[in-house]
PQR file of N, CA, C, O and H, with PARSE charges and radii, in Angstrom:
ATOM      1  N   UNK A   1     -26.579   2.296   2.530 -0.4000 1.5000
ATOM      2  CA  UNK A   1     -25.262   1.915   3.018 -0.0000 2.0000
ATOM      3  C   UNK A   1     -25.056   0.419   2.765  0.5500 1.7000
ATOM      4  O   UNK A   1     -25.884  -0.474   2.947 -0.5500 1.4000
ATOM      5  N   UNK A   2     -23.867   0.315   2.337 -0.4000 1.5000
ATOM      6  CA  UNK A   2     -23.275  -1.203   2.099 -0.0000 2.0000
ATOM      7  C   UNK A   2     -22.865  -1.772   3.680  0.5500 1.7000
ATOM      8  O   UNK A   2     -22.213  -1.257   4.588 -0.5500 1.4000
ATOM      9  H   UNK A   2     -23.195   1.041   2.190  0.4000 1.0000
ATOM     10  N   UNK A   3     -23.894  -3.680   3.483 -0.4000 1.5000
ATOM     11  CA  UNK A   3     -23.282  -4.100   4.227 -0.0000 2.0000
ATOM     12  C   UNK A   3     -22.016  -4.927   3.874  0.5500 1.7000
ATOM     13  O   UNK A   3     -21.897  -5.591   2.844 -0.5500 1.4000
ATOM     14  H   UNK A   3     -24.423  -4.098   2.745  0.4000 1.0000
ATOM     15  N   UNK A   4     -21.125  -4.810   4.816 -0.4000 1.5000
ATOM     16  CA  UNK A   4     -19.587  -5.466   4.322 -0.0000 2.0000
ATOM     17  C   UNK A   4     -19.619  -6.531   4.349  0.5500 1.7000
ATOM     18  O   UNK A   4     -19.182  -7.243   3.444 -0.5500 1.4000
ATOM     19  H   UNK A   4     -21.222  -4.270   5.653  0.4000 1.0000
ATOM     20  N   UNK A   5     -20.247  -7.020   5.595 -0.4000 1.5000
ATOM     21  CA  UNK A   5     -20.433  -8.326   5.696 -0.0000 2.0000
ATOM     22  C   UNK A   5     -20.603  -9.367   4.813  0.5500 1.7000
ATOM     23  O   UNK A   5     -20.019 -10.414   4.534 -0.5500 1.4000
ATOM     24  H   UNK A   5     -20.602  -6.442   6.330  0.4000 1.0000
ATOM     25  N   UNK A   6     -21.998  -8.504   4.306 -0.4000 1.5000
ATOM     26  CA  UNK A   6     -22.560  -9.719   3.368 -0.0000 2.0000
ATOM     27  C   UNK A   6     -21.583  -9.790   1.664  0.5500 1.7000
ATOM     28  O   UNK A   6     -21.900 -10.484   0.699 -0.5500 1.4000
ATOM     29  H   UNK A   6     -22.473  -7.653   4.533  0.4000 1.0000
ATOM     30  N   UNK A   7     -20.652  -9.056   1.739 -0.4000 1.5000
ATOM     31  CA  UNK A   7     -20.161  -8.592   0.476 -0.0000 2.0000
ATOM     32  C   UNK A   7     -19.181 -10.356   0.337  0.5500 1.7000
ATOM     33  O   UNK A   7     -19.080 -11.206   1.222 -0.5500 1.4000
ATOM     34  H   UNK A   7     -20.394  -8.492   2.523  0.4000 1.0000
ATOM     35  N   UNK A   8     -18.609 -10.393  -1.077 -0.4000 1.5000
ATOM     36  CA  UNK A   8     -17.776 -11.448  -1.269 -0.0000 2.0000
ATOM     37  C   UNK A   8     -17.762 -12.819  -0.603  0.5500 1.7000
ATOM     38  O   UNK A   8     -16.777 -13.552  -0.512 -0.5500 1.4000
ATOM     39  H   UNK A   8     -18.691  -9.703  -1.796  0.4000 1.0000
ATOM     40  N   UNK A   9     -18.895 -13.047  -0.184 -0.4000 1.5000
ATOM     41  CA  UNK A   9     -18.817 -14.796  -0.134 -0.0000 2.0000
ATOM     42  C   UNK A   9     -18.599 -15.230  -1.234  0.5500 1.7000
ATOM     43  O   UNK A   9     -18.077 -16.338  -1.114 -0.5500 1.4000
ATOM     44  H   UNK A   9     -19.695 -12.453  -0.258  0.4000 1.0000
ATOM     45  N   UNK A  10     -18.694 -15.010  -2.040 -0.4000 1.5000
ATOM     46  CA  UNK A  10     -18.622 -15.938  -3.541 -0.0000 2.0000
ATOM     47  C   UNK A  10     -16.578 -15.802  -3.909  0.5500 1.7000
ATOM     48  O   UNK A  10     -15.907 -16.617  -4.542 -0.5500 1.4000
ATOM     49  H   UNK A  10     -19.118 -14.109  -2.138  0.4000 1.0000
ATOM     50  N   UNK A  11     -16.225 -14.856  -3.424 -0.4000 1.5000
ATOM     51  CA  UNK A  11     -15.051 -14.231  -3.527 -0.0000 2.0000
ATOM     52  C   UNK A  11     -14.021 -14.306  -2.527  0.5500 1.7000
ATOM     53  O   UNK A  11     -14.452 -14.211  -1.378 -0.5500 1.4000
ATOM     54  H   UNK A  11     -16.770 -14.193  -2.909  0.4000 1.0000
ATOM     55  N   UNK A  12     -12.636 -14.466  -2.660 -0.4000 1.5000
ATOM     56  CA  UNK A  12     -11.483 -13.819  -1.772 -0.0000 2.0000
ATOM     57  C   UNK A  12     -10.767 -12.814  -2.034  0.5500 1.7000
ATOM     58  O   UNK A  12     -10.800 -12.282  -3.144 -0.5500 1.4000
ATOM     59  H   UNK A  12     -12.286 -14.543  -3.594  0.4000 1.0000
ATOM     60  N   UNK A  13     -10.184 -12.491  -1.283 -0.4000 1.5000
ATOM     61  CA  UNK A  13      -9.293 -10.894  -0.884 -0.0000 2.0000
ATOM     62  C   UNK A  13      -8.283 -11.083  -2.188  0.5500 1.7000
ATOM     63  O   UNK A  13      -7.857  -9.997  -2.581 -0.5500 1.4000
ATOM     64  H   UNK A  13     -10.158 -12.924  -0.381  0.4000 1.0000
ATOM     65  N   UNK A  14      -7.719 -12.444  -3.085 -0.4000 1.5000
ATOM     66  CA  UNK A  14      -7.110 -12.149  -3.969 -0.0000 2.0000
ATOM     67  C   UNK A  14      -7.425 -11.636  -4.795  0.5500 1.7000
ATOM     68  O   UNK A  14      -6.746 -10.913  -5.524 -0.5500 1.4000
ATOM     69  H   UNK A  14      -8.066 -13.326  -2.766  0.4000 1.0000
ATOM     70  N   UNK A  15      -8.887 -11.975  -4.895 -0.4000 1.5000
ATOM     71  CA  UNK A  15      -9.514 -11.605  -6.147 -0.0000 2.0000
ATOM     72  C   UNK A  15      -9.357  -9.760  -6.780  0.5500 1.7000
ATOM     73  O   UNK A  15      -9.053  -9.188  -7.826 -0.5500 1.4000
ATOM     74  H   UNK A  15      -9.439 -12.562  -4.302  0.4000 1.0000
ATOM     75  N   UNK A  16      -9.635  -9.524  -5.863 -0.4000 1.5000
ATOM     76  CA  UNK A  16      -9.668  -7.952  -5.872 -0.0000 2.0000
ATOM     77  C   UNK A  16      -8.231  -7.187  -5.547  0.5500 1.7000
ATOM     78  O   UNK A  16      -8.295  -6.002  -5.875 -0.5500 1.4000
ATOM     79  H   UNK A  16      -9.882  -9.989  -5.013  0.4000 1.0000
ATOM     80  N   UNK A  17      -7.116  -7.523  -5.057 -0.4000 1.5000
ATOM     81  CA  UNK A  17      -5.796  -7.222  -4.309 -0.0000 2.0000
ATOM     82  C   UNK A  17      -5.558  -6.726  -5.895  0.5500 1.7000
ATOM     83  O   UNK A  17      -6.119  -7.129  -6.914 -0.5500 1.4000
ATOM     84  H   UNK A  17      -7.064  -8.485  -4.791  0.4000 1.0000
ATOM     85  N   UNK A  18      -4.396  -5.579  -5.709 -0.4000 1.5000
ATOM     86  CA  UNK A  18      -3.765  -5.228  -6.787 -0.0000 2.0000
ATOM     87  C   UNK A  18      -2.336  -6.007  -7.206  0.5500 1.7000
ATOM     88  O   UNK A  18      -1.387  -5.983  -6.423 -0.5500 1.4000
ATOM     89  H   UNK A  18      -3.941  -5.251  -4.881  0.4000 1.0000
ATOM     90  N   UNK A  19      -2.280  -6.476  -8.082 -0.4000 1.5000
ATOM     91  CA  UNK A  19      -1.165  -7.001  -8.392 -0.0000 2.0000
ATOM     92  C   UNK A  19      -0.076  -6.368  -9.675  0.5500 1.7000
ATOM     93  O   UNK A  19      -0.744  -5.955 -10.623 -0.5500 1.4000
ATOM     94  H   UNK A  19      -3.051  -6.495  -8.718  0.4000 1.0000
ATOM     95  N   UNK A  20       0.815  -6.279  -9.795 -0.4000 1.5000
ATOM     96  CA  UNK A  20       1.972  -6.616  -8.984 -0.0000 2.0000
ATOM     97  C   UNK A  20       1.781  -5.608  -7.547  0.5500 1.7000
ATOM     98  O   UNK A  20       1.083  -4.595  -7.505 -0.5500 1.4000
ATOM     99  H   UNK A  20       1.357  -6.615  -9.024  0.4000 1.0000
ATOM    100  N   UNK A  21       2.662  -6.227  -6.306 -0.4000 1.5000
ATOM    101  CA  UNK A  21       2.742  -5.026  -5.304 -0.0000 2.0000
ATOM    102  C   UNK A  21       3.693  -4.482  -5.358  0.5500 1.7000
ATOM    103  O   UNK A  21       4.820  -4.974  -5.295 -0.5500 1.4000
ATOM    104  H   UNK A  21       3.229  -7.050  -6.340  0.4000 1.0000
ATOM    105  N   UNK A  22       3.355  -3.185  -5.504 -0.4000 1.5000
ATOM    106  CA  UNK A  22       4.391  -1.839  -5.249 -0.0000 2.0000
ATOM    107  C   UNK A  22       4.963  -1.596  -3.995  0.5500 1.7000
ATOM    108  O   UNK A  22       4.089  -1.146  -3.254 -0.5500 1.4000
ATOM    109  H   UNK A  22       2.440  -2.786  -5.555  0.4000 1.0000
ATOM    110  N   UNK A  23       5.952  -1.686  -3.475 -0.4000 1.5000
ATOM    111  CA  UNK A  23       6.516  -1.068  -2.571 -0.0000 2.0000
ATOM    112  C   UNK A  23       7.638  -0.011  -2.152  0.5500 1.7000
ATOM    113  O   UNK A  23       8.312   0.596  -2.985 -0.5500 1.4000
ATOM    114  H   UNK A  23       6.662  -2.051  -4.077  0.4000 1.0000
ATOM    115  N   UNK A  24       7.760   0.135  -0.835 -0.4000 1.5000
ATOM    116  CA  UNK A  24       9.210   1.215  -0.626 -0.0000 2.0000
ATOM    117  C   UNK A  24       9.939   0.612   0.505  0.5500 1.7000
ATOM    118  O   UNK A  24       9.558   0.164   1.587 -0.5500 1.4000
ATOM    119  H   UNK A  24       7.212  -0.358  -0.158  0.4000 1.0000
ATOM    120  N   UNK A  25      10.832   0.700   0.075 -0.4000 1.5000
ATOM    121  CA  UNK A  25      11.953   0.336   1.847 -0.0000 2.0000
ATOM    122  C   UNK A  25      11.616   1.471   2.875  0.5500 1.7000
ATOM    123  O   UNK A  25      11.080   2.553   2.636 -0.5500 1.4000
ATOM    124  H   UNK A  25      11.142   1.063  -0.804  0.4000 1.0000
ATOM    125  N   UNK A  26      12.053   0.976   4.070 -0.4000 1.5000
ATOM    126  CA  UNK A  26      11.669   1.645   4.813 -0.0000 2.0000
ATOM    127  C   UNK A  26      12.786   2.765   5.219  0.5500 1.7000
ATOM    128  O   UNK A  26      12.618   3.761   5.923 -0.5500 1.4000
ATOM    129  H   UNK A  26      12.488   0.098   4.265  0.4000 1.0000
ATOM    130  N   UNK A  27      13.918   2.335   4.602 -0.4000 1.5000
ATOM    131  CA  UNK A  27      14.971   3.806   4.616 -0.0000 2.0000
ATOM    132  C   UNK A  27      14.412   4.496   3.041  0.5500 1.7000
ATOM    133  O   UNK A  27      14.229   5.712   3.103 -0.5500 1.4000
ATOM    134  H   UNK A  27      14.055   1.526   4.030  0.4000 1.0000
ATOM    135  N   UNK A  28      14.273   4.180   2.367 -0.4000 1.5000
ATOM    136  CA  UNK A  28      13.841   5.398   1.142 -0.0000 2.0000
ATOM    137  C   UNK A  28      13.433   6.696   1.673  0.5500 1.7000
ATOM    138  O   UNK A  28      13.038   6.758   2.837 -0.5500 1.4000
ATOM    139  H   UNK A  28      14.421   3.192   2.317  0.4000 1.0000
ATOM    140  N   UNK A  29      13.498   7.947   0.793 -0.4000 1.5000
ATOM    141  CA  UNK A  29      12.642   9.125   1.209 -0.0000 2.0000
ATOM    142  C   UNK A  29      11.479   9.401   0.863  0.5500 1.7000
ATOM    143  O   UNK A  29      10.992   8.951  -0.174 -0.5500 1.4000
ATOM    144  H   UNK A  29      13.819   7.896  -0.153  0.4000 1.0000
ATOM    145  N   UNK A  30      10.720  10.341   1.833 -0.4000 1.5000
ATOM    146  CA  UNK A  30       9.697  10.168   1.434 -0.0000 2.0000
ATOM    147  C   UNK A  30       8.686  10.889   0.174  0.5500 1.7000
ATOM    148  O   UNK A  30       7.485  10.953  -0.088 -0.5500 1.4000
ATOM    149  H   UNK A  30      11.116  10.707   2.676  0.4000 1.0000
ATOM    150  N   UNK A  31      10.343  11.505  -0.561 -0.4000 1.5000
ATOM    151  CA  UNK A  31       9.771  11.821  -2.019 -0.0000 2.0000
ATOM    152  C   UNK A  31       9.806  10.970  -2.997  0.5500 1.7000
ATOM    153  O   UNK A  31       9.642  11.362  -4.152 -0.5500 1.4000
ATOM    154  H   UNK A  31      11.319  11.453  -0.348  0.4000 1.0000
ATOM    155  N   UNK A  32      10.056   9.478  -2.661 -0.4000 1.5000
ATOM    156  CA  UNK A  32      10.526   8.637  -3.987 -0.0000 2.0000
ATOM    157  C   UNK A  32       8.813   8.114  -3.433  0.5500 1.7000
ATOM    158  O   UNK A  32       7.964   7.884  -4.293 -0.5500 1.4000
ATOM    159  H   UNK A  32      10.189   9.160  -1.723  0.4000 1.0000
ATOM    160  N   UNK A  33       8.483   7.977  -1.941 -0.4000 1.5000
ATOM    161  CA  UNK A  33       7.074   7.357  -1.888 -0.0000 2.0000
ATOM    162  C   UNK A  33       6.312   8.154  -2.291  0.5500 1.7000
ATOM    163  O   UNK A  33       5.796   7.538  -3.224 -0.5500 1.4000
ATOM    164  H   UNK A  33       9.173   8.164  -1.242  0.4000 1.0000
ATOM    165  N   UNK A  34       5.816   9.187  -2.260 -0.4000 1.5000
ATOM    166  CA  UNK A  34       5.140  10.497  -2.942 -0.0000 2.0000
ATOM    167  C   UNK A  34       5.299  10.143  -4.532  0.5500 1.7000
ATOM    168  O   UNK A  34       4.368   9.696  -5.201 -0.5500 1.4000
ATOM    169  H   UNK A  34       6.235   9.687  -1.503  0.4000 1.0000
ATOM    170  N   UNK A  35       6.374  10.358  -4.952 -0.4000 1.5000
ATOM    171  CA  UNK A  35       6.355   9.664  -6.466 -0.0000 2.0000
ATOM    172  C   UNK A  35       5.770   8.672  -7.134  0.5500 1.7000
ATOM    173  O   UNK A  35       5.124   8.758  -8.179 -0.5500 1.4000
ATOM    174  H   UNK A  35       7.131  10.721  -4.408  0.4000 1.0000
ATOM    175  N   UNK A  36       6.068   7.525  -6.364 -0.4000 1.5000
ATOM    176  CA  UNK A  36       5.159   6.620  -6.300 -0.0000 2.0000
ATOM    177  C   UNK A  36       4.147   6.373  -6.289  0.5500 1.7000
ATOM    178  O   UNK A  36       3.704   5.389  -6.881 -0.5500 1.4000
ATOM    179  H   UNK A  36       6.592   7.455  -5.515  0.4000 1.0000
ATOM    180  N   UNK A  37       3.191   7.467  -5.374 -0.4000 1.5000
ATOM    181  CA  UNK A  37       1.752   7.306  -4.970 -0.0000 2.0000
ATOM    182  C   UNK A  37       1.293   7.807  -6.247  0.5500 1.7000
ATOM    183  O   UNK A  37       0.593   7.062  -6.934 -0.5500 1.4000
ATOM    184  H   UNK A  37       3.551   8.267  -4.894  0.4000 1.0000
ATOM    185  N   UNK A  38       1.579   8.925  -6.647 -0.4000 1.5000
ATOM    186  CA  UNK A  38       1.253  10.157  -7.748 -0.0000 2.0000
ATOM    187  C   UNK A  38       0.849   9.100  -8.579  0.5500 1.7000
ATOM    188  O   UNK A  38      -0.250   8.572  -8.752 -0.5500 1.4000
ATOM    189  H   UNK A  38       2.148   9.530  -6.089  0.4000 1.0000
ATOM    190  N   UNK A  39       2.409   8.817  -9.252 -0.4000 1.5000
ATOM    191  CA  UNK A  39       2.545   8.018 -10.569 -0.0000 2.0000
ATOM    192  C   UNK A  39       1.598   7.013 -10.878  0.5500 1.7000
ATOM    193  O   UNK A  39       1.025   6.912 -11.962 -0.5500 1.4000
ATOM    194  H   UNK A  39       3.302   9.245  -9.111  0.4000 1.0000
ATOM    195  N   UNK A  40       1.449   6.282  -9.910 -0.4000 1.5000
ATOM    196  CA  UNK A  40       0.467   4.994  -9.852 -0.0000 2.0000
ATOM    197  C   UNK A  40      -1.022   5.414  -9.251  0.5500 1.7000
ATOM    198  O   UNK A  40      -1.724   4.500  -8.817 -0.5500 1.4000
ATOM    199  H   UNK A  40       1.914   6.365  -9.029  0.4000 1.0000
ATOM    200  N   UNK A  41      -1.427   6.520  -9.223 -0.4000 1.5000
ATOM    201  CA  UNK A  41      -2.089   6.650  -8.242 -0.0000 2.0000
ATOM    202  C   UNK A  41      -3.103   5.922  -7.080  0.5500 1.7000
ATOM    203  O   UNK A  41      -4.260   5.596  -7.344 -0.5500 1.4000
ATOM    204  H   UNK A  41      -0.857   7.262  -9.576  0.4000 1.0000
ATOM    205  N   UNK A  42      -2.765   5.817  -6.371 -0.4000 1.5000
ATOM    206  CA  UNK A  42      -2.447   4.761  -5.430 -0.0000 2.0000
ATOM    207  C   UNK A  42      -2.380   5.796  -3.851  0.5500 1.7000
ATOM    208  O   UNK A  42      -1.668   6.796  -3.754 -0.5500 1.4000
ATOM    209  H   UNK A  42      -1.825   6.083  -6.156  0.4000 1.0000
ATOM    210  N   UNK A  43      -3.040   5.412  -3.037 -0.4000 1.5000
ATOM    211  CA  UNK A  43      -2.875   5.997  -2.109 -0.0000 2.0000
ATOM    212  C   UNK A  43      -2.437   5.324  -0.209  0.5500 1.7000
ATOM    213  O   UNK A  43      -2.627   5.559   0.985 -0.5500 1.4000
ATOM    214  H   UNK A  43      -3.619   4.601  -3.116  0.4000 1.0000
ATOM    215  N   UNK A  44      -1.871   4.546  -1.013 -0.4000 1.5000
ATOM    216  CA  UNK A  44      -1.190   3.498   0.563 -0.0000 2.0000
ATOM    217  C   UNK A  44       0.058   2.605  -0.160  0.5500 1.7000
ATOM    218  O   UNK A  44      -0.458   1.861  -0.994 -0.5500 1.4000
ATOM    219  H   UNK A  44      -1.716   4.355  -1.982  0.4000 1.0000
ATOM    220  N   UNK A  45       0.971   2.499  -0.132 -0.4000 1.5000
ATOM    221  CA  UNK A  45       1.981   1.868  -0.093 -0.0000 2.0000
ATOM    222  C   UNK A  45       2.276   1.086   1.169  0.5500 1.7000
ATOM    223  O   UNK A  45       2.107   1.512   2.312 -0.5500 1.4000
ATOM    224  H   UNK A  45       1.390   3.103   0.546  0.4000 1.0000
ATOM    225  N   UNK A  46       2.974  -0.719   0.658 -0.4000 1.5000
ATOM    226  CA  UNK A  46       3.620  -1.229   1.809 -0.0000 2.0000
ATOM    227  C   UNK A  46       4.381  -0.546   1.952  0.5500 1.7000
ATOM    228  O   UNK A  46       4.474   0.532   1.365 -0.5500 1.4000
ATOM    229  H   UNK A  46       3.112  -1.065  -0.270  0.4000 1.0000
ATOM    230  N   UNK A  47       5.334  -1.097   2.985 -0.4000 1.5000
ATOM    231  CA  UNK A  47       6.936  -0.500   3.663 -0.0000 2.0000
ATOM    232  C   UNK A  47       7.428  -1.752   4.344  0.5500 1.7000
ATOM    233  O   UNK A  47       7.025  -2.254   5.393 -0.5500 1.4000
ATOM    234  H   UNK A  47       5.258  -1.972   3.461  0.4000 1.0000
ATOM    235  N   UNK A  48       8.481  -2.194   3.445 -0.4000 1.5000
ATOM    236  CA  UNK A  48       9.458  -3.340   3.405 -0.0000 2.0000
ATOM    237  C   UNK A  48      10.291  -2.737   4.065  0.5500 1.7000
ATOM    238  O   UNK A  48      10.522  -1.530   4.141 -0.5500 1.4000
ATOM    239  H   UNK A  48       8.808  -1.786   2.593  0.4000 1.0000
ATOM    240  N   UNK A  49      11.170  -4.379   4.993 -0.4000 1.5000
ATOM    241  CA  UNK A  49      12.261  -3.973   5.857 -0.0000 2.0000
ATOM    242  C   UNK A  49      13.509  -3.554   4.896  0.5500 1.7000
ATOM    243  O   UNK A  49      13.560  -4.024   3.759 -0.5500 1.4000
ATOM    244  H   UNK A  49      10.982  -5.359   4.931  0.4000 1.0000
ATOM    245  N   UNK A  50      14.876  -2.343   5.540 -0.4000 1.5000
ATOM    246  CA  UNK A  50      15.333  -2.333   4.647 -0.0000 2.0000
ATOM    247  C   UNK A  50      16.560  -3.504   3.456  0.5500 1.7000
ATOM    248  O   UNK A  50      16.904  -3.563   2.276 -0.5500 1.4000
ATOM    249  H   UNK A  50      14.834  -1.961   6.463  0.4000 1.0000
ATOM    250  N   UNK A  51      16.796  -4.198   4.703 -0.4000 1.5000
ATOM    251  CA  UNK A  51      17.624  -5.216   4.794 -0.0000 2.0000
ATOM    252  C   UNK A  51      16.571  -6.923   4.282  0.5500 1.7000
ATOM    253  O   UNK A  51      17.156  -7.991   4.104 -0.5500 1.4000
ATOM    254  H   UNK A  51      16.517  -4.150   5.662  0.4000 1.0000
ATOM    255  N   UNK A  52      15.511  -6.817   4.185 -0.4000 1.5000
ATOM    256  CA  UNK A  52      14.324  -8.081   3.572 -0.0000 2.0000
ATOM    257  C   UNK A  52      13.415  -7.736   3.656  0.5500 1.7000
ATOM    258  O   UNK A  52      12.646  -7.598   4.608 -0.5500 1.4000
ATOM    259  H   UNK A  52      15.036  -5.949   4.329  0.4000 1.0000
ATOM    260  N   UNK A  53      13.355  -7.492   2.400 -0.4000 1.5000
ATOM    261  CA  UNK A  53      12.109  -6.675   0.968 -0.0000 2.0000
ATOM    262  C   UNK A  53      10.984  -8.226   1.409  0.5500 1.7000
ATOM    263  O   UNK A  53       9.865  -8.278   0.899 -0.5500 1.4000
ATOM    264  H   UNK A  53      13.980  -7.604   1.628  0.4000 1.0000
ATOM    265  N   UNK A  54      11.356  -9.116   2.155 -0.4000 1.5000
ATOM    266  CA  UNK A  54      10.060 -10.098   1.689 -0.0000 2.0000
ATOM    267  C   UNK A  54       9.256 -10.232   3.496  0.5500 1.7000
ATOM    268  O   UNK A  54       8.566 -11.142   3.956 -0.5500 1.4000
ATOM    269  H   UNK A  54      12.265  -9.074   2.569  0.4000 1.0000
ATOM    270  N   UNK A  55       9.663  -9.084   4.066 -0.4000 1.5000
ATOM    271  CA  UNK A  55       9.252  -8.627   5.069 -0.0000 2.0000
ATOM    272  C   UNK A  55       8.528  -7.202   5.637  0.5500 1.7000
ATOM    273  O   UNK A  55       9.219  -6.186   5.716 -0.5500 1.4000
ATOM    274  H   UNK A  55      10.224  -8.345   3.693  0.4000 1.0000
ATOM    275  N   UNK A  56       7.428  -7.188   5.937 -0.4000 1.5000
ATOM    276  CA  UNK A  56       6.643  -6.180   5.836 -0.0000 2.0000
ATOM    277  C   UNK A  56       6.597  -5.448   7.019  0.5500 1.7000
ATOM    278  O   UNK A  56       6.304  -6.068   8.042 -0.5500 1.4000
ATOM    279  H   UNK A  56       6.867  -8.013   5.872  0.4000 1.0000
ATOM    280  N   UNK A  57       6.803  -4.378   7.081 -0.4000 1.5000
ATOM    281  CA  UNK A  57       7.505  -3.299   8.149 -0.0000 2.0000
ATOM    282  C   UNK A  57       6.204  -2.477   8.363  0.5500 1.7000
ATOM    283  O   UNK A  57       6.011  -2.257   9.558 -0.5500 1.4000
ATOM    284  H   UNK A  57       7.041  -3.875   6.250  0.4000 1.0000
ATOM    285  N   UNK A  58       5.206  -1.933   7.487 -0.4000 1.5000
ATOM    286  CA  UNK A  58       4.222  -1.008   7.839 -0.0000 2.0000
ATOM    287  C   UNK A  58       3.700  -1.043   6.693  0.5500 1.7000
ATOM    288  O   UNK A  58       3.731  -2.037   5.967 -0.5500 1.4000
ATOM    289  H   UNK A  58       5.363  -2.112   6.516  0.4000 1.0000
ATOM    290  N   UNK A  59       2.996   0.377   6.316 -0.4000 1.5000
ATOM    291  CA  UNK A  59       2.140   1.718   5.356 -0.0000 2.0000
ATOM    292  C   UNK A  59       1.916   2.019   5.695  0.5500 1.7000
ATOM    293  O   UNK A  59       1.385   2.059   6.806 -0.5500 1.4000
ATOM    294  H   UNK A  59       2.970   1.185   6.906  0.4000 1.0000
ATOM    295  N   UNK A  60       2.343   2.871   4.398 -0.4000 1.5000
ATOM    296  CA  UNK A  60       2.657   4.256   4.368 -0.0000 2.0000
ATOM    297  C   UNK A  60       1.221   5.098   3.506  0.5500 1.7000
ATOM    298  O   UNK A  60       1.133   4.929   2.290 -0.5500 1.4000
ATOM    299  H   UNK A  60       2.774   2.839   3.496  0.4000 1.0000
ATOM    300  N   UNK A  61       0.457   5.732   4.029 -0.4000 1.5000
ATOM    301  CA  UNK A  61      -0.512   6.628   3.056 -0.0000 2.0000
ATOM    302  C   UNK A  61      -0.170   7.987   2.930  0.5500 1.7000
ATOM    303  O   UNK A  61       0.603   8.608   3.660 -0.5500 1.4000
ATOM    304  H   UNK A  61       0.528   5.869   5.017  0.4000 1.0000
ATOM    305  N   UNK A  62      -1.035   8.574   1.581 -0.4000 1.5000
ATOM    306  CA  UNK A  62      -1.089   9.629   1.175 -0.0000 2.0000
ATOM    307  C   UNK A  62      -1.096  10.589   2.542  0.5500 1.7000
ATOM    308  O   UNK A  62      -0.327  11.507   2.829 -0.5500 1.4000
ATOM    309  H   UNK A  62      -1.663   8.070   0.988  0.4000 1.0000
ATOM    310  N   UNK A  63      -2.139  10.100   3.221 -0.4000 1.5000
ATOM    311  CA  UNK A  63      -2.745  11.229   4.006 -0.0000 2.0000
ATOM    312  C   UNK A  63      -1.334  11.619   5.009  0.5500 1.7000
ATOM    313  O   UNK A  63      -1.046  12.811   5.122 -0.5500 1.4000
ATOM    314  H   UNK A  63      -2.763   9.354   2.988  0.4000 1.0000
ATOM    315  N   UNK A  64      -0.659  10.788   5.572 -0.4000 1.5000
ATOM    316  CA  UNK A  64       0.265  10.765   6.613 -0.0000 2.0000
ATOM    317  C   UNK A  64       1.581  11.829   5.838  0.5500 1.7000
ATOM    318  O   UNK A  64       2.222  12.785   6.274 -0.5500 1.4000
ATOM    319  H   UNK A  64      -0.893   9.820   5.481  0.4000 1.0000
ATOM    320  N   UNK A  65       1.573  11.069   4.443 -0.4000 1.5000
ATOM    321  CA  UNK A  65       2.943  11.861   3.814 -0.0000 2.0000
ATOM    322  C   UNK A  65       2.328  13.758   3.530  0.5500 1.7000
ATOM    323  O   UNK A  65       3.119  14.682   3.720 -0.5500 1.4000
ATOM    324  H   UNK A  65       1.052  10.292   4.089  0.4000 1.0000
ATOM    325  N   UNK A  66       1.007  13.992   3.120 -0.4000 1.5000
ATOM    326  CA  UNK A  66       0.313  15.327   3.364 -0.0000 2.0000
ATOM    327  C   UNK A  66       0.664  15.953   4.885  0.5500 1.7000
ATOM    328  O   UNK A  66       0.582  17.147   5.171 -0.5500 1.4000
ATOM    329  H   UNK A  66       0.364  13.241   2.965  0.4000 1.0000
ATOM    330  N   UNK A  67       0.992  15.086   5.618 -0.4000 1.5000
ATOM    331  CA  UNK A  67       1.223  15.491   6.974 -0.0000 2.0000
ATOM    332  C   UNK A  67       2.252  16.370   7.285  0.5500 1.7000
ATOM    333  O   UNK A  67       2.055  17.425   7.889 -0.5500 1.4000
ATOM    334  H   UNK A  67       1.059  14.116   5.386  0.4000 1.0000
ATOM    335  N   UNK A  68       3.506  15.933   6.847 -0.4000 1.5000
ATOM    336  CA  UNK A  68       5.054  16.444   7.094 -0.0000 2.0000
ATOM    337  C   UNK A  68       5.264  16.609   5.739  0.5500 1.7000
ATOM    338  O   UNK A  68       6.353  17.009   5.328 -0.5500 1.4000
ATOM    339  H   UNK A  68       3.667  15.077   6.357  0.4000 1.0000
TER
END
């Protein structure tokens, strides 16, 4: 088992972050986020406010949208 701890001292969280970030508004449906996940496969999306995209409202995962 990996310790986490000791992982990335040499490193930061940018290093590894996916870039560009993908997101969804938070009025979208939740077949354009499903689309999304697929396409990119990708299994967590942010969720931007709908009214300021440079404001972060939640995520959204695969597992939750498998839900409903």
């Amino acid at each position: 088992m990996t310790n986490l701890a000791a992982i990335g001292h040499a490193m930061i969280v940018s290093d590894l972050m996916k870039k560009p970030i993908i997101t969804v508004k938070s009025t979208d449906d939740l077949a354009k986020a499903a689309q999304i996940m697929t396409g990119k496969k990708i299994s967590e999306l942010p969720v931007t406010n709908s009214t300021d995209s440079s404001n972060l409202a939640g995520i959204i995962t695969k597992t939750k949208l498998l839900k409903h």
